[in-house]
MITORNU-924672 format. One record per residue (C-alpha): residue in one letter; x, y, z. Coordinates in steps of 0.25 Angstrom, whole numbers, plus 5000, padded with zeros to 4 digits. Last residue first. Layout:
MITORNU-924672
AXYZ;...
This chain:
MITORNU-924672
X441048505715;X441748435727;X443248355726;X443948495729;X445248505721;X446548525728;X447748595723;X449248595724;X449748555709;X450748465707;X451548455694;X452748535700;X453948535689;X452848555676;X452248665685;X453748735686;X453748715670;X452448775667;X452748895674;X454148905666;X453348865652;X452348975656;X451148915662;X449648925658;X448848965672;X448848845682;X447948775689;X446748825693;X447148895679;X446548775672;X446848635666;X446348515672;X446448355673;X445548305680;X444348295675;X443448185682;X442048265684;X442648285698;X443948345696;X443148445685;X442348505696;X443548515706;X444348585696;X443348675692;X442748695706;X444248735709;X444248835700;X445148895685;X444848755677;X445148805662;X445248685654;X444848525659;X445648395654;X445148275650;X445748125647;X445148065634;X444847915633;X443547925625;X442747905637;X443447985647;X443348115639;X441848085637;X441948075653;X442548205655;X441648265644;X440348215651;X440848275664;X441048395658;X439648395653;X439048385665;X440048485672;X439548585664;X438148565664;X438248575678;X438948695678;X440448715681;X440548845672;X442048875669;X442248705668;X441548675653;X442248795647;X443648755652;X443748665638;X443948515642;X445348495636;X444948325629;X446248225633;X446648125623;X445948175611;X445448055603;X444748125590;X443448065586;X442548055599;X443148165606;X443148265593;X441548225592;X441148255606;X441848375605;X441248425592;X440548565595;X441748625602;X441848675616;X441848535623;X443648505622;X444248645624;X445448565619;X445648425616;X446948355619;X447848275611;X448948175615;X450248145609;X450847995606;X451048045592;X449847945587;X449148025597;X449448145586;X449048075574;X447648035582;X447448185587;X447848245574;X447048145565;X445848175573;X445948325573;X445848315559;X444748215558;X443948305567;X443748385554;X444548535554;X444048665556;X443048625567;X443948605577;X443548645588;X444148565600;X445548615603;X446748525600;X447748505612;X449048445608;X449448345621;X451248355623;X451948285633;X451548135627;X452248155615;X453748165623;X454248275616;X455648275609;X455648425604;X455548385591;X454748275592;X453648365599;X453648445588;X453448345577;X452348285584;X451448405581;X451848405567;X451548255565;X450148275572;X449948405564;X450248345551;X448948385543;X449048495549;X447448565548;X447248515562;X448248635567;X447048725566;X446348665577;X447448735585;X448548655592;X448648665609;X449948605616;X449548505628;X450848485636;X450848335643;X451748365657;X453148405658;X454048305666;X455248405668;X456648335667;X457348475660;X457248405647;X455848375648;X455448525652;X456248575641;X455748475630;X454148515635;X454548675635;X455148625619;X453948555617;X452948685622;X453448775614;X453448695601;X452048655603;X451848795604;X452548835593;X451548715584;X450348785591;X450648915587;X451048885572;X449648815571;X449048945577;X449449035567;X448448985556;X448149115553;X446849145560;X447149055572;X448349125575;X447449245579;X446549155588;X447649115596;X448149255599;X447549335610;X446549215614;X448149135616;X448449235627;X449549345627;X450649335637;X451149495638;X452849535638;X452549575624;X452049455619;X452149305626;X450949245618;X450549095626;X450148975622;X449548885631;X450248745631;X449248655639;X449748565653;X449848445658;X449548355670;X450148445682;X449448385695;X448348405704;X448148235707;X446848225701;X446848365696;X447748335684;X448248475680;X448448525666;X449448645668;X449248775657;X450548795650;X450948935643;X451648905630;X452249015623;X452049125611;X453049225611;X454349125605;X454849245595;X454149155583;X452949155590;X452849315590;X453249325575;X452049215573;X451249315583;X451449445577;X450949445563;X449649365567;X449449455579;X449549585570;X448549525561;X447749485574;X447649655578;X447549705566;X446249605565;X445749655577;X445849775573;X445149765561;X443949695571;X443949825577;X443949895564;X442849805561;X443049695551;X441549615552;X441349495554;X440549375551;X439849245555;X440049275569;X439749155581;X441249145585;X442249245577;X443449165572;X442949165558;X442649295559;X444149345563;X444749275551;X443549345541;X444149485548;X445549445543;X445149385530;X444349535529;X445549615533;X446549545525;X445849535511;X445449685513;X447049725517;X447249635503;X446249735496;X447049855501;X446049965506;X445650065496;X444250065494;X443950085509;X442850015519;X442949875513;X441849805525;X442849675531;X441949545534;X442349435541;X441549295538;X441149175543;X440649075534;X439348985532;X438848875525;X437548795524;X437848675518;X436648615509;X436648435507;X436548385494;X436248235489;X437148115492;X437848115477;X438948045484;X439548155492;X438448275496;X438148385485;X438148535491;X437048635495;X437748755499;X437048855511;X437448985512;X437449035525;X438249135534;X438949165521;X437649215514;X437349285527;X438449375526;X438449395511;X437049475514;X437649535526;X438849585515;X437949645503;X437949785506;X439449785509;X439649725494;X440449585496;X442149555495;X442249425499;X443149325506;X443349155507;X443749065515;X443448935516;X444448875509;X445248965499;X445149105498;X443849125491;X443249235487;X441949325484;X441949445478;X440549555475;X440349615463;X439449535458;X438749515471;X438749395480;X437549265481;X438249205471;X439549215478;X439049165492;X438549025482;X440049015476;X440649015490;X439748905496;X439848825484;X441348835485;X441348815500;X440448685498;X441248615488;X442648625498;X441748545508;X441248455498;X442848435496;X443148435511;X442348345515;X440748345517;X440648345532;X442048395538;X442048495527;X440748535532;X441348555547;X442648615542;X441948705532;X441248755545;X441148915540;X441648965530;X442549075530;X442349225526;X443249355522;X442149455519;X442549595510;X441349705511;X441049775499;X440749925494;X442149965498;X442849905488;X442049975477;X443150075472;X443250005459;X444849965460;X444449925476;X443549835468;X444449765458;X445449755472;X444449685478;X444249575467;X445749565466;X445949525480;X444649435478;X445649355468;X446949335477;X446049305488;X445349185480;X444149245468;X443149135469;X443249015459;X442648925470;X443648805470;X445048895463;X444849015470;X444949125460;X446149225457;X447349165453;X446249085443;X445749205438;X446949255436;X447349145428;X445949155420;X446249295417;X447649265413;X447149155404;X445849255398;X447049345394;X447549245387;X446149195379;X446049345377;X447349355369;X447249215364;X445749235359;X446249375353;X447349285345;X446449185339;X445349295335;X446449375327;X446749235320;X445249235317;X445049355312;X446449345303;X445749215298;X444249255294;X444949405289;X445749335279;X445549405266;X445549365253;X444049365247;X443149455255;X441549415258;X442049285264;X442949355273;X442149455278;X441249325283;X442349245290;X442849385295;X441449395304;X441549255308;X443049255311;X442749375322;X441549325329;X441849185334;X443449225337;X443049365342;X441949315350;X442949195355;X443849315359;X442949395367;X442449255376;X443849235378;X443749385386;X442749355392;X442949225398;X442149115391;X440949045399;X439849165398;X440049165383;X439549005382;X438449065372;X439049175365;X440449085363;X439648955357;X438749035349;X440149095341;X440748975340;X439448905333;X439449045324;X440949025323;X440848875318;X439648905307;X440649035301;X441848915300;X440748825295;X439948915285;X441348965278;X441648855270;X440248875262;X440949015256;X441948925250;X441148825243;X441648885229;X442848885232;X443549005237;X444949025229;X446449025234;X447649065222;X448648955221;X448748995209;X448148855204;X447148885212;X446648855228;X445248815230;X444248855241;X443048805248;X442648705236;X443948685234;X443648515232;X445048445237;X445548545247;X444148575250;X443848425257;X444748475267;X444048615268;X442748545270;X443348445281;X443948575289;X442348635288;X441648495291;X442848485304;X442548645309;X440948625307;X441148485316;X441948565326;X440948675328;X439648575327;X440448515340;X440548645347;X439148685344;X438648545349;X439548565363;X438948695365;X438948655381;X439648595392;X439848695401;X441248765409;X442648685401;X441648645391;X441048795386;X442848865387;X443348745380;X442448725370;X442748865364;X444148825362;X443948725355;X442848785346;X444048875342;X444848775339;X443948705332;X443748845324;X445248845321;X445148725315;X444148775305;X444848885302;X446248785300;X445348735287;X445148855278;X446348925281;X447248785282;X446848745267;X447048885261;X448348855269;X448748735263;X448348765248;X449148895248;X450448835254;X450348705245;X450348795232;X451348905239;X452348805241;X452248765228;X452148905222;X451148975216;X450749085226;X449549115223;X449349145238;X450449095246;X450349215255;X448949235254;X448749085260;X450049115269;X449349205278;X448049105278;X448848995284;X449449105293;X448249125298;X447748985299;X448748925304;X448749055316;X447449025318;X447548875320;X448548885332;X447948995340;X446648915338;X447348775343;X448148845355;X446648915360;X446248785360;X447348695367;X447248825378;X445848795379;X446048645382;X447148665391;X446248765399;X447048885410;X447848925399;X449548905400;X450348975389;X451248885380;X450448835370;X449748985370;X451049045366;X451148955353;X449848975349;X449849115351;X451349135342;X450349055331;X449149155333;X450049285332;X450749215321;X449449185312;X449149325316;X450149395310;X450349305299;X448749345296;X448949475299;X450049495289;X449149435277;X447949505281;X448949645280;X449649585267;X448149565260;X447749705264;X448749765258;X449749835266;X449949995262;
């Protein structure tokens, strides 16, 4: 049967090489803190000196040799004076964790250091003195006489240590915080067995077992914290899809996933408050905003971030109207530039809500039902929120059907250009015309209303107006290579297109390609632009004329800034929406007669949607606006019914002079 003495020695070679094959694993692994990395590498490091220091101290013991004369004397030396730079280490290591989140213990971490450089002096003054311990003529080790004293600093150090982990406890991880315990607690209990019985090692083989379980957890902390961060969103350190994913699955897992609501929301007006406090006041105010909904949310509840302004959440059914009116307003307080003061923003999101009916639906098909139904909120006028219905989850089959179908259908050539005449009245002749877009499906012509919005959601649109664009170049190259003098074709982008930063340049592009004069071709822009500043529509109108092209602006008086657009972006024609003309009253015509001569004062020309009467047309001659677009005229032409217009300009009317 082993001794005792052969079973400490072949723990402490075992442990001494567990601790060295650490350290050199560890200088190769990735952590997520150099610093804490440096000081895990530097206790691994020590303790395994100091355990196979005190391995070979019973090895070499009374050994009379003269390698076992310089041996014994080295490491007795290294026993007493590696502790003490291990507990640096130590100290090390708990710094990093209290500096990286507060400022604090400083005082207790400096009275560590100055305990661990009194105690390493005292041993260096004991290779001279032995008043801590003395080696024989046997080589045979003693306790000096001052030997119990050299304890008090090492036991002094761990109390400090041990105060310092049960005060900043909140700030370690769990698991981290275990091991700490261990290496505060463990070493002081042996430290004091070991006094009690001469020749056993219990101080050391407790610290080297401390060494490795801080490794162990210290690694499993490492993948937790790179799971975290796979998880979390960076800016607000809420879970991102991947990471509310899990947190539904955790609950499907418990049986409670029909005790919540799942909301998909979006902020509302970011492009309005990014436009007054900048983009990264404005990136400050949806993380505030975020963290202040989460306060006010259960435990258990989930909220997450998906990147900009949208974010979801997972929140108890009983609890959802109150959730609801914190999103319609939650007012932030947030510092101004250059130490201005404050100013409170109050925000508010539009949300889609889907009510979790069964336990055992897929977690992604709740993640697709809820951004769906968030999608069709925000496209809702005057509802802060909605609820998935089964009507509105048919609706929703219905537009993920259209958004698989109609890329398919524009790759096949289904989609076409329809073109509405503009017609100059004062001498009743063809002045241009619009590209309409028209859905040839299945032997019917579907309407934009049917599909527009849908392409909308996805982004979609900007591949539509770039295919039109292409349509209506090569009819234009046709039309010019059979001798036809086609008129100037206005060709409709989405506001959504002013997030290209090179839409100018792309624009262009097309009409090089097909050898288009610049002239024939106007891009119409729609008034509401609200997710993008003015500056943007600005650059594109100016990049754009720089081109030689011209630019229109559509449905011009149904937004809230049109004033503003005509003064800071210079539009060459302003599309009066047909709003202003389907009721002809006397406010009405006031107030086109101002725009008309707004128009005229910043060097715009106009033209007038929707005219369908005589009175329209005769209306309109009289406050000046003569060039018009409407089914008076003509409907919106195939490219064959455009073409025979395009070959007789003239049209055969007369326009009574009386109102």
């Amino acid at each position: 049967m082993k001794s005792i003495g052969d079973i400490q020695l072949f723990l402490l070679f075992l442990g001494g090489t567990i601790c060295a094959l650490i350290f050199l694993f560890s200088s190769i692994v990735r952590y997520q803190s150099v610093i804490r990395k440096q000081a895990l590498l530097h206790i691994e490091c020590v303790t395994s000196l100091l355990l196979f220091a005190d391995y070979f101290s019973y090895v070499f013991q009374e050994s009379t040799t003269t390698v076992g004369y310089f041996v014994i004397r080295t490491v007795n030396f290294l026993l007493f004076f590696l502790l003490y730079v291990e507990l640096l280490g130590l100290n090390r290591y708990l710094r990093t964790f209290v500096y990286e989140t507060r400022k604090g213990g400083a005082l207790r971490f400096n009275l560590i250091n100055i305990c661990a450089y009194v105690g390493m002096a005292a041993i260096l003054i004991n290779l001279f003195t032995g008043h801590i311990y003395f080696i024989d003529e046997n080589n045979i080790y003693h306790r000096g006489p001052f030997f119990l004293l050299s304890f008090i600093a090492p036991l002094f150090i761990y109390v400090i240590i041990l105060s310092v982990i049960i005060e900043y406890r909140k700030i370690f991880p769990k698991l981290i915080f275990i091991s700490l315990l261990t290496f505060a607690l463990l070493p002081l209990t042996c430290s004091v067995i070991q006094v009690l019985f001469y020749g056993l090692s219990l101080m050391n083989l407790s610290i080297g077992f401390c060494a490795i379980i801080l490794f162990a957890l210290s690694l499993i902390d490492q993948n937790f914290f790179l799971m975290q961060i796979a998880c979390r969103e960076k800016a607000s350190g809420l879970p991102n899809a991947y990471g509310f994913i899990i947190e539904v699955v955790r609950r499907k897992e418990n049986g409670r996933l029909t005790d919540y609501n799942a909301l998909h929301f979006d902020i509302k007006r970011m492009g309005l408050i990014n436009r007054k406090y900048g983009g990264d006041a404005g990136s400050e105010i949806i993380v505030k905003y975020a963290l202040k909904l989460r306060e006010s949310m259960a435990e258990d509840e989930v909220l997450g971030r998906l990147g900009g302004n949208f974010f979801v959440a997972l929140v108890r059914k009983e609890n959802t109207q109150d959730f609801l009116k914190q999103l319609a307003h939650t007012d932030i307080t947030i510092n101004l530039p250059n130490g201005s003061g404050t100013e409170v923003v109050t925000m508010s999101s539009v949300a889609g809500i889907y009510g979790i009916e069964s336990n055992d639906i897929d977690p992604n098909q709740i993640m697709n039902n809820v951004s769906m139904a968030g999608n069709i909120a925000k496209h809702m006028k005057r509802k802060p929120y909605v609820f998935l219905t089964p009507e509105l989850q048919k609706e929703i089959n219905e537009i993920r059907s259209l958004q698989d179908l109609i890329p398919k259908c524009m790759a096949t050539g289904e989609f076409k250009p329809y073109y509405q005449p503009k017609v100059d009245i004062s001498d009743n002749s063809l002045c241009g015309a619009e590209a309409l877009v028209r859905w040839e499906h299945e032997g019917n012509v579907v309407l934009p209303s049917h599909f527009i919005s849908v392409l909308e959601q996805n982004e979609n649109i900007c591949a539509l107006d770039f295919y039109m664009l292409e349509c209506v170049c090569r009819d234009i190259r046709s039309w010019l290579d059979a001798g036809k003098t086609p008129p100037t074709i206005s060709v409709n982008f989405s506001r959504k297109n002013l997030g290209n930063p090179i839409l100018a340049e792309a624009i262009h592009n097309v009409l090089l390609k097909y050898k288009i004069p610049e002239h024939l071709i106007q891009v119409e822009i729609t008034e509401t632009i609200d997710e993008f500043p003015i500056e943007y529509l600005k650059g594109v109108v100016l990049a754009l004329r720089n081109y030689g092209m011209t630019t229109a602006l559509d449905d011009f008086g149904t937004g809230s800034a049109s004033i503003n657009l005509i003064m800071e972006v210079p539009f060459n024609v302003l599309k009066i929406d047909k709003s202003f003309i389907d009721s002809l009253t006397e406010k009405n015509r006031r107030i086109l007669a101002h725009i008309i001569s707004i128009a005229q004062d910043v060097g715009s020309d106009v033209i007038c949607e929707g005219a369908e009467t005589e009175e329209q047309l005769s209306v309109l001659k009289n406050l000046g606006c003569t060039r018009i677009q409407g089914f008076y005229f003509d409907v919106p032409l195939t490219r064959d019914g455009f073409e025979v217009r395009i070959d007789n300009p003239k049209y055969n009317i007369v326009i009574s002079a009386s109102l």
